[in-house]
C-alpha positions, 0 to 999 in steps of 0.5 A: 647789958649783956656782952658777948665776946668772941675769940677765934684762934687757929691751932695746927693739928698734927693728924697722921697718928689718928689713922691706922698703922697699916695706912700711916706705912702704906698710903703716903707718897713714899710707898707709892715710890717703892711700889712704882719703883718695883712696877718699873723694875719688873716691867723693865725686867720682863720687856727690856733686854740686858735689863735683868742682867746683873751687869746692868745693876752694876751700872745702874749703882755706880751711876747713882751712887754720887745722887744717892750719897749726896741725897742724903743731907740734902733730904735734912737740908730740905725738911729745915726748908732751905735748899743746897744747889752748889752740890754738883759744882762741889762736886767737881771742884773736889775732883779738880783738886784731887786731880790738881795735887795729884798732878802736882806730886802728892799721894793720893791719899793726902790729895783726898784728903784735901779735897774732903777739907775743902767740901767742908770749908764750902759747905761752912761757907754755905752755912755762915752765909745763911744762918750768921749773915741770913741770906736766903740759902736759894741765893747763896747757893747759886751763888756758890754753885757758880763760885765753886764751878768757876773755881774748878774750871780756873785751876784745870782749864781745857785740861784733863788729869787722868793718872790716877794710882790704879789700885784706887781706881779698880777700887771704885769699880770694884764689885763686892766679893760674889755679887753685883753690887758696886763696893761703893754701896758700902760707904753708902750704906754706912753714911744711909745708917747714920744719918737715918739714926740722926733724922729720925733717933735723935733730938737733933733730926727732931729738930730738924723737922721742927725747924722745916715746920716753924722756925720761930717755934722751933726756937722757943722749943730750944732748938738752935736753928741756926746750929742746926743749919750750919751743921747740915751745910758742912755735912752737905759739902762733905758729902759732896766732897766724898762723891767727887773723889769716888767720881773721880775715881769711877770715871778717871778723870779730874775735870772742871765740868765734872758733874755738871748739872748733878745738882737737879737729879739730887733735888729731884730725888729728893722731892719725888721721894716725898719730902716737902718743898716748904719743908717739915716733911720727908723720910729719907727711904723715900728719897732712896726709892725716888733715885733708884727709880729715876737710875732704873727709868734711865737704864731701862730707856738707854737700853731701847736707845732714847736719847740723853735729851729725852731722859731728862725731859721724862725726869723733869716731868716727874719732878714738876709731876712730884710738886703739883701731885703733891699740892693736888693731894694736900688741897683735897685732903683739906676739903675732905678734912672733918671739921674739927672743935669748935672755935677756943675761947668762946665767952660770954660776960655779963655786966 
């Protein structure tokens, strides 16, 4: 009598190095970005007036300047597959503490300094209750995002604190020496170093990606998922500290509703700048991209008097665009896909 046995077993496949150099840098979403964001800029420049001005690049930066620098764990957040949506909101309790020690004698350099202190706390808070407690982090951060908002309203009220020393405040609008670029782009610029050494140069930002695309496999391959987490939290937070004082700063003023709904333009660019919303997948240039498009889009239809309304509309659907262009993409090149080896572990036996 002969038997056979059949065993069929799936193995993933990583296939983006079976392709050409030039498409692996060329044909991916990110690309696709920086080349809509070029079209934008040049089509902008040529049809809008003041667009091309250098005043107008000015703005632009120190408007996205907290989107940018809060992007950037955010993208790290999102590849482990996790999510951060109390950013806008730490965003404004550090401005409100700023404003609060301030108002209450100190130096504004200590007043800073704790309010880096406790973007750090919230973004542990963050972390302890997704990793050690295991709570999904879509919870806990709206959770927090009420918690923290609730907390900047409750120490300002209705009120407002607007004395700030000046030298602090020329400073986050100053302009670097003979160009128009904000000097804030110089901390973000240093922050964009680091954590672009950090994601794609070290083991830890290998182990990022590894997390995003299998916890479970990412554990038995020696990476501390839980480590990891937490540790992006607490950069998460802060960086979201560190933007509320420039905020603060930029604007003048410490109030609790600073920032509000700050969160979804920094999720926003994050998506449409490619990364994964299952995790596993993104590059932090693409993310970069994606807000200066979406900071030049703004610009260029505030400049022909579209609403604030409107604009956010045209950034939602860019957003929704994002994810389903995304599925879209990922299904098709599924069907296109050649089929592969045959099944492992064909066998026959003879007894």
């Amino acid at each position: 009598m002969t038997t056979a046995t059949t065993t069929t077993s799936t193995t993933r496949v990583i296939r983006d190095y079976d392709r050409p150099l030039w498409r692996r840098l060329l044909l991916t979403r990110e690309a696709a970005i920086v080349v809509l964001l070029l079209l934008v800029a040049i089509v902008s420049a040529s049809t809008i007036r003041g667009f091309g001005q250098p005043i107008t690049l000015t703005y632009l930066l120190l408007d996205i300047a907290p989107i940018l620098l809060i992007a950037l764990p955010m993208t790290l957040i999102m590849i482990t597959g996790e999510i951060d949506l109390s950013v806008g909101s730490m965003v404004g309790l550090s401005s409100v503490v700023t404003g609060a020690l301030v108002q209450g004698g100190l130096p504004f350099e200590v007043a800073a300094l704790a309010a880096l202190v406790v973007g750090v706390v919230g973004g542990a808070f963050n972390g302890f209750l997704v990793t050690v407690v295991g709570l999904p982090s879509l919870a806990v951060t709206i959770g927090t995002l009420a918690l923290f908002r609730g907390l900047a309203v409750g120490f300002l009220g209705t009120t407002a604190v607007t004395d700030f020393p000046e030298v602090w405040t020329d400073l986050a609008k100053a302009k670097i020496t003979g160009t128009s670029i904000p000097a804030i782009m110089i901390p973000f610029l240093v922050l964009l170093a680091a954590f672009v050494v950090l994601l794609h140069f070290t083991p830890f930002g290998r182990g990022v990606y590894a997390v995003g695309l299998s916890k479970d496999a990412a554990h038995f391959s020696g990476v501390n998922v839980e480590r990891t987490k937490f540790v992006l939290f607490v950069l998460s937070g802060a960086v979201a500290a560190f933007a509320g004082i420039f905020y603060t700063l930029r604007y003048g003023s410490a109030r609790g509703d600073n920032a509000t709904g700050l969160e979804l333009q920094v999720i926003a660019a994050v998506v449409l700048g490619g990364v994964s919303v299952f995790g596993g997948r993104g590059q932090i240039y693409g993310v970069i991209a994606a807000a200066l498009l979406i900071g030049s889009l703004a610009s260029a239809l505030r400049l022909v008097n579209v609403t604030s309304d409107v604009i956010n509309i045209i950034t939602g659907a860019l957003l929704v665009i994002s994810v389903v262009g995304a599925s879209v993409l990922a299904w098709l090149q599924k069907k296109r896909r050649r089929p592969g080896r045959p099944p492992v572990g064909v066998a026959t036996t003879a007894s």
